[in-house]
C-alpha positions in Angstrom: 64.0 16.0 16.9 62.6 16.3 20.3 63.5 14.1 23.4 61.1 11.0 24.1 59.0 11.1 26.4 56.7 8.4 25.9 57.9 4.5 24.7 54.9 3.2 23.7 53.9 3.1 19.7 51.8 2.0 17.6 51.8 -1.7 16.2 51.0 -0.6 12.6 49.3 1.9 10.6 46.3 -0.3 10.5 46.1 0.3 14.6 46.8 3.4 15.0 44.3 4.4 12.1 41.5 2.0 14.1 42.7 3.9 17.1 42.5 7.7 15.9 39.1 7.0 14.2 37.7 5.0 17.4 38.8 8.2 18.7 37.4 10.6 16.5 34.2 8.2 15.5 32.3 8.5 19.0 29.0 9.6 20.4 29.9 12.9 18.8 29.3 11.8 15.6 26.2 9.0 16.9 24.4 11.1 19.4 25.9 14.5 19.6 26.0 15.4 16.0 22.1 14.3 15.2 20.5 16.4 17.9 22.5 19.3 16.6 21.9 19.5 13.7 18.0 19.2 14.6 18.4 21.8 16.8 20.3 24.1 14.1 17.8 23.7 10.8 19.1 20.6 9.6 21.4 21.1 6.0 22.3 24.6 6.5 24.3 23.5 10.1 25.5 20.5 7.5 27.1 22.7 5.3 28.7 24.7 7.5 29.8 21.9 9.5 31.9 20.2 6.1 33.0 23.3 5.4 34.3 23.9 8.9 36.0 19.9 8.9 38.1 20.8 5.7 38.9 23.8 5.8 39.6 23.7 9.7 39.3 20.8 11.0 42.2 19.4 8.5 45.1 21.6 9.1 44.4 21.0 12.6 44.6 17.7 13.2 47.6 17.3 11.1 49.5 19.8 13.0 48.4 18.2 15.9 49.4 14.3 15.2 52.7 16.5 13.9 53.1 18.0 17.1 52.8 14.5 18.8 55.0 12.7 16.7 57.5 15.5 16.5 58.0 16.4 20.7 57.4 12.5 21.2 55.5 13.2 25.0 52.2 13.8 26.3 50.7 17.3 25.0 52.3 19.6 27.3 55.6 18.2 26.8 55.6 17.6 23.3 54.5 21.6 22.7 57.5 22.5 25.1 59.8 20.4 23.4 58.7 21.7 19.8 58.8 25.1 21.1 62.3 25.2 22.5 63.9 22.9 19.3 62.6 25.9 17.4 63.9 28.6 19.6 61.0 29.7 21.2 59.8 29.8 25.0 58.8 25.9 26.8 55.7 28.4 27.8 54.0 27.1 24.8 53.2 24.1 27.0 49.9 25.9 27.2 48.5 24.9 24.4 48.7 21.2 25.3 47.1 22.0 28.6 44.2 23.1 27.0 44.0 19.8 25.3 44.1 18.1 28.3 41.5 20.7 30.2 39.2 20.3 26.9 40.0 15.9 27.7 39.2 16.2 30.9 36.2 18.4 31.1 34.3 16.4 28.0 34.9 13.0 29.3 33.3 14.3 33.0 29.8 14.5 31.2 31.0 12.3 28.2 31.3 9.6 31.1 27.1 10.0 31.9 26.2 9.6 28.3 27.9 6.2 27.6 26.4 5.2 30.8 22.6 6.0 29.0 23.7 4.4 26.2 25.0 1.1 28.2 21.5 1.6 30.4 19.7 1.7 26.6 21.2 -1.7 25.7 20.5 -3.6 28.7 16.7 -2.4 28.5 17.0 -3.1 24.8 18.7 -7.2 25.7 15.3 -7.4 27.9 12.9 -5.8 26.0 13.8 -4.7 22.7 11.6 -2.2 23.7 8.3 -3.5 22.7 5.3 -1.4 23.3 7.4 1.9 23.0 5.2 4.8 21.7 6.4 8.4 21.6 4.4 9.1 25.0 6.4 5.9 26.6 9.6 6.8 25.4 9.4 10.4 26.3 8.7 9.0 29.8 11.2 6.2 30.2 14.3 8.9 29.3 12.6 11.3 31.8 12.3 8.8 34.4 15.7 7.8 33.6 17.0 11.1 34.3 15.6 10.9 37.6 17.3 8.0 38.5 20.6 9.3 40.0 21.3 5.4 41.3 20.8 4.0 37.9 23.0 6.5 36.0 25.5 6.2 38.5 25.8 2.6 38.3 26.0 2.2 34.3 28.3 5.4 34.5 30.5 3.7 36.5 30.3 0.5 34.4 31.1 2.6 31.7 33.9 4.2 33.1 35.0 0.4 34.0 35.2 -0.9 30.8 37.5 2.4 29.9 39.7 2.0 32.7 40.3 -1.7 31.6 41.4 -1.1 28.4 43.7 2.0 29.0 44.6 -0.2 32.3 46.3 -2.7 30.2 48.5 -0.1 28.0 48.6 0.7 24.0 49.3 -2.3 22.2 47.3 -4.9 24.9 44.5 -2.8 25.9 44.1 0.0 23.0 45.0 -1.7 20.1 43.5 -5.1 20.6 40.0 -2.9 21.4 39.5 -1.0 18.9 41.1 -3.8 16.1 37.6 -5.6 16.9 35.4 -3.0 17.9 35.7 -0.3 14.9 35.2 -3.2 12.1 31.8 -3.8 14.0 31.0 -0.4 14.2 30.9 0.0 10.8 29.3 -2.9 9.7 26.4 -2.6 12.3 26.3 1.6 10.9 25.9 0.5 7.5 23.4 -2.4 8.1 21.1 0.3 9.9 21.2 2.9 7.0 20.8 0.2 4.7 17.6 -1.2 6.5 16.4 2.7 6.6 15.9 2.7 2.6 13.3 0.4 2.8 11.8 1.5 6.2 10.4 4.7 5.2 11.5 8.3 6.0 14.5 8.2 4.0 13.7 10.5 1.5 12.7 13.3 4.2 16.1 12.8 6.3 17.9 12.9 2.8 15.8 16.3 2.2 16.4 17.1 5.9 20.6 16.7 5.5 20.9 17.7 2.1 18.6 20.7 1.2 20.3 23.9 3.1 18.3 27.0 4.3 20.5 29.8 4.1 18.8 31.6 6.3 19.4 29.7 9.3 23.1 30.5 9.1 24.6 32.7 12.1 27.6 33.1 13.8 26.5 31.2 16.7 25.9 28.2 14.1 29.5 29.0 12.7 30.7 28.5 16.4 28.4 25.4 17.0 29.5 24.1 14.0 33.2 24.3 15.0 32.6 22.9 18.3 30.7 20.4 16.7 33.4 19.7 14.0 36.2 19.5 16.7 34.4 17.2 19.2 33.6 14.8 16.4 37.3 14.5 15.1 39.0 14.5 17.9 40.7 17.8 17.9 42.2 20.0 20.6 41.4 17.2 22.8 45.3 16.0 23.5 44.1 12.6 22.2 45.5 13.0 18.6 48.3 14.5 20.5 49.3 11.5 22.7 48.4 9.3 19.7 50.5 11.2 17.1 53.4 10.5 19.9 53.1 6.9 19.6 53.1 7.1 15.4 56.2 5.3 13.8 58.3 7.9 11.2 57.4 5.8 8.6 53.5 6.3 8.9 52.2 9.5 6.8 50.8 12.0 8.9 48.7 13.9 5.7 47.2 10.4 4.5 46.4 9.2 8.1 44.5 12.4 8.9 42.8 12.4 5.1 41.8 8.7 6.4 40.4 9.4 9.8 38.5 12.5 8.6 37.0 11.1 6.3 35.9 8.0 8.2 34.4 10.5 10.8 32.5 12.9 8.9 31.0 9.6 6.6 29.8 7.7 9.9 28.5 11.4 11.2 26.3 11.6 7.9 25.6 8.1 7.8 24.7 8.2 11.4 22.3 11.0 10.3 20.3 9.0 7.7 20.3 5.8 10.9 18.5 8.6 13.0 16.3 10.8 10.6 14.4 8.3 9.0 12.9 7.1 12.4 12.3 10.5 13.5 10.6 11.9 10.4 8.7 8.1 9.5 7.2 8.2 13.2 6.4 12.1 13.7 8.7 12.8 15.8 10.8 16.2 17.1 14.4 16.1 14.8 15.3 19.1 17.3 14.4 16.8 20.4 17.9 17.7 21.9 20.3 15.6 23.7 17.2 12.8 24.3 16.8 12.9 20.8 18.2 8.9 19.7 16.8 7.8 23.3 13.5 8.9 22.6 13.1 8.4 18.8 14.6 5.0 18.0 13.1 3.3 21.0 9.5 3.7 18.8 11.1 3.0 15.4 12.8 -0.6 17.0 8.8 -0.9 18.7 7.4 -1.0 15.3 9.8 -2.7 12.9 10.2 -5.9 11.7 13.0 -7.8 14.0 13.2 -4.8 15.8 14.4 -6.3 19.4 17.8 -7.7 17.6 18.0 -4.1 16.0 18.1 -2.7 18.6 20.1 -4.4 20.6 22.5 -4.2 17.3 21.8 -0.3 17.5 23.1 0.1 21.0 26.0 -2.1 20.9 27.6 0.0 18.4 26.7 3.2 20.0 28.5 1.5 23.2 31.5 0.7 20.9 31.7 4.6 19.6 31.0 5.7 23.1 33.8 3.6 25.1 36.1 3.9 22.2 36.3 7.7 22.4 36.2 7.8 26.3 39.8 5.8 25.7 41.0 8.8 23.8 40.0 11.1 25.4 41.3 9.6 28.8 44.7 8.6 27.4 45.5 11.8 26.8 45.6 12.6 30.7 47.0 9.1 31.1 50.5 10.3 29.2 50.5 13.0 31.2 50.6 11.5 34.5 53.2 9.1 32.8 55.0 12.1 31.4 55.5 14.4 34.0 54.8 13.1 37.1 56.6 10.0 36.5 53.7 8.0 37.5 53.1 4.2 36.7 50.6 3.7 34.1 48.3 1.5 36.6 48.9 3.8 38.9 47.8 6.9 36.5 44.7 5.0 35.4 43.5 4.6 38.5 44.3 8.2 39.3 42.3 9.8 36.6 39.3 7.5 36.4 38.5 8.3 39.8 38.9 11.9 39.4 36.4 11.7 36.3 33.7 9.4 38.5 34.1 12.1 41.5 33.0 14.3 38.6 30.5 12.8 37.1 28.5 12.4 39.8 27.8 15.9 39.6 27.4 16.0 35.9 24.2 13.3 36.7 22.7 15.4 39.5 22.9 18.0 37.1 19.9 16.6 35.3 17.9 16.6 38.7 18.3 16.9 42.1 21.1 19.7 41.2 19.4 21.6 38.3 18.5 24.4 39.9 21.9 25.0 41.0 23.5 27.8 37.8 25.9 29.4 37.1 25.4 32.1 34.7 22.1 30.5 34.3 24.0 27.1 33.4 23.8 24.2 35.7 26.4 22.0 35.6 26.4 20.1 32.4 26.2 23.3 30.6 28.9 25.0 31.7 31.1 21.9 31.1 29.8 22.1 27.5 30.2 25.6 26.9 33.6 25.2 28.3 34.8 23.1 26.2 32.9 22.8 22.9 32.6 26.3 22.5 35.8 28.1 24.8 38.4 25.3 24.6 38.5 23.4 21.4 37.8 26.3 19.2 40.0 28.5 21.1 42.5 25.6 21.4 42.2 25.0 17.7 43.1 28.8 17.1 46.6 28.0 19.4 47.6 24.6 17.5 47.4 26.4 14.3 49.5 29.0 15.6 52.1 27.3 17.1 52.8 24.7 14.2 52.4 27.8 11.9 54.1 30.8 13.0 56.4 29.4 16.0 57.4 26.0 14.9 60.3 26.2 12.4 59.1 25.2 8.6 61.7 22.5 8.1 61.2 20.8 11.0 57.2 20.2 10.5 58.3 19.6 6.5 60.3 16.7 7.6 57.4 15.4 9.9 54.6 16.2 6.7 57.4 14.3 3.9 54.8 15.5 1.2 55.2 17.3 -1.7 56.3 20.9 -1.3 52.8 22.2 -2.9 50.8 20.2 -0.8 52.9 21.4 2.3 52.6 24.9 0.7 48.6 25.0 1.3 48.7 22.9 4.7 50.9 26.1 6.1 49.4 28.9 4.5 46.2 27.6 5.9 47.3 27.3 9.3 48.9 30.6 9.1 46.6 32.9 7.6 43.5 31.3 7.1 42.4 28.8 10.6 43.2 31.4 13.0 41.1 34.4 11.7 39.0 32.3 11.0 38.7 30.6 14.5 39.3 34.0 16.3 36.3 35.9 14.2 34.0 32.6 14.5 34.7 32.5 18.8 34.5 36.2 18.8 31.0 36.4 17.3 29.9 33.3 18.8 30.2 34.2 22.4 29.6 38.4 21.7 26.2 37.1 20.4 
């Protein structure tokens, strides 16, 4: 086995599972994964998008919590290590980088969103917004977006709260988090869709989620759809990485992965039929874009019964799924400093988190007083979000595979897997000959078109 690197691990199966789907389970799924699928016709992106999570989006993240568990350091180290056990060149390192670059570059704009969705609840504590109409809540996000003070501050509260938790290390700050926070999640999730069947619209989002149009498959929703698939679960993003470094032997990597996939891609549907019944019961845009749940479920809360404590309920869970994720994505870079550097975790913390609030400052003038600024044509936000939801993870995907498939040596990620030698059969000859074409083609095609 690889040298350690990293001391910490996990508590117990039970954390680290609450951990890797606090991960996985963020505003990907709550925010990110609504609006695209609205803006890419609804149950044909669906379909892709499952198809893309099991036959992709499995393989991967097992070879990636293997990976962790296996070279025992942050990303970079843990591929090196891996690499040279088996023979080959510490050069592999790359591949973790890219986790880290894809980390780093998500949570700089990641950062902005959880600070509208912390914005959201303390205007929903006030006001529960009563009064909203489609007009008013049109206006409030836009005027919202021109408020670089007031984004600023509940980024930075945000990115407060983060800092906090990965201040105070795995089992104090991470694992005592997320042991309270995903349970709420979930229930608060559930209690929305629940209310939705009786509220009206739920047999349009059901239509809208469920009833595919072929014809609105392409290979840049292929590409979207991978993106998509990766941001929601977590992979290429060094996270499952640096957690899969802190996972006990005795933990199974296959059944933990089955677990937290599944957990992801239920609360992204779920999330779906929280979101599309308010948007089709009230008239409103399902391809309203990134505004979309800041500009539809203000006016469904407005008009229901007991709407103020729903949606105060609402955005407390989309604060849990948002600061929850910014913790993985951030520990990651956090095990790095640690790793490498052989920096002090405190030290580390403070490190990165200012780096990421530097940042983000430019990812909120992005959405005004910096718009005009492009690259390419992209301000700001949208390069970071071509960078790494369509260049990084998929590309980063593509190397993971590789590595654990072609250069890491079969018995040593058999021993990490300890399942049957069919199952481990299929988990390889996917990763081999089946997620990199398929990632290579699906980038390819993507960005050529």
């Amino acid at each position: 086995m690889a040298t350690a690197g990293l001391q910490d691990h996990w508590s117990s199966r039970w954390t680290f599972l609450m951990a890797s789907i606090g991960f996985a389970v963020g505003l990907g799924n709550i925010w990110r994964f609504p609006y695209v699928t609205g803006e890419n016709g609804g149950a044909a992106f669906v379909l892709v998008y499952l198809a893309c999570i099991v036959v992709i989006g499995i393989p991967c993240m097992m070879a990636e919590i293997m990976l962790g568990r296996r070279g025992q350091g942050s990303p970079t180290t843990a591929v090196a290590a891996v690499a040279q056990e088996s023979g080959a060149s510490g050069g592999w390192r790359f591949v973790g980088g890219m986790g880290l670059w894809a980390a780093f570059t998500i949570e700089v704009v990641y950062a902005g969103i959880v600070g509208w969705v912390l914005w959201y609840l303390y205007k929903a504590i006030l006001t529960g917004f009563a009064g909203y109409d489609g007009a008013v809540a049109a206006s409030e996000f836009t005027g919202m977006l021109a408020d670089t003070q007031g984004m600023l501050i509940w980024t930075l509260v945000g990115l407060f709260i983060t800092g906090a938790i990965i201040y105070a290390g795995v089992k104090n700050g991470i694992e005592r988090a997320v042991s309270v926070m995903m349970p709420l999640l979930f229930l608060l999730l559930v209690g929305l869709a629940i209310y939705n069947v009786f509220a009206g619209g739920f047999a349009e989002a059901i239509s809208w989620l469920f009833t595919p149009d072929f014809s609105k498959i392409s290979a840049d929703v292929f590409l979207i759809a991978v993106g998509q698939a990766f941001f929601s679960i977590g992979v290429a993003m060094a996270g499952m990485m640096v957690y899969g470094a802190y996972l006990p032997k005795s933990v199974s990597i296959a059944k933990s992965a089955a677990i937290i996939i599944f957990a992801d891609t239920l609360v992204a549907l779920v999330a779906g039929l929280v979101i599309f019944p308010a948007v089709f019961n009230n008239g409103l845009d399902p391809a309203a874009g990134p505004g979309l749940i800041f500009q539809t479920l203000p006016v469904a809360f407005a008009q229901m019964p007991g709407g103020h404590a729903f949606s105060v309920l609402f955005f407390v869970m989309l604060s849990v799924a948002g600061i929850t994720s910014m913790v993985g994505l951030v520990e990651g870079l956090i095990a790095y400093m640690e790793d490498r550097h052989a920096m002090a975790r405190h030290k580390a913390t403070l490190l990165v988190m200012g780096a990421v609030a530097v940042l983000s400052v430019l990812s909120l003038l992005s959405y005004n007083v910096l718009d005009h600024i492009k690259v390419a044509g992209l301000n700001f936000n949208d390069a970071m979000d071509l960078l790494s939801n369509q260049i990084l993870l998929p590309l980063g995907g593509l190397f993971i595979a590789f590595f654990a498939g072609w250069v890491m040596r079969s018995e040593f990620s058999k021993e990490e897997f300890a399942i049957s030698e069919g199952w481990y059969s299929v988990w390889r000859f996917t990763t081999r000959f089946i997620v990199p074409p398929a990632l290579a083609v699906i980038f390819y095609f993507g960005i050529a078109g």
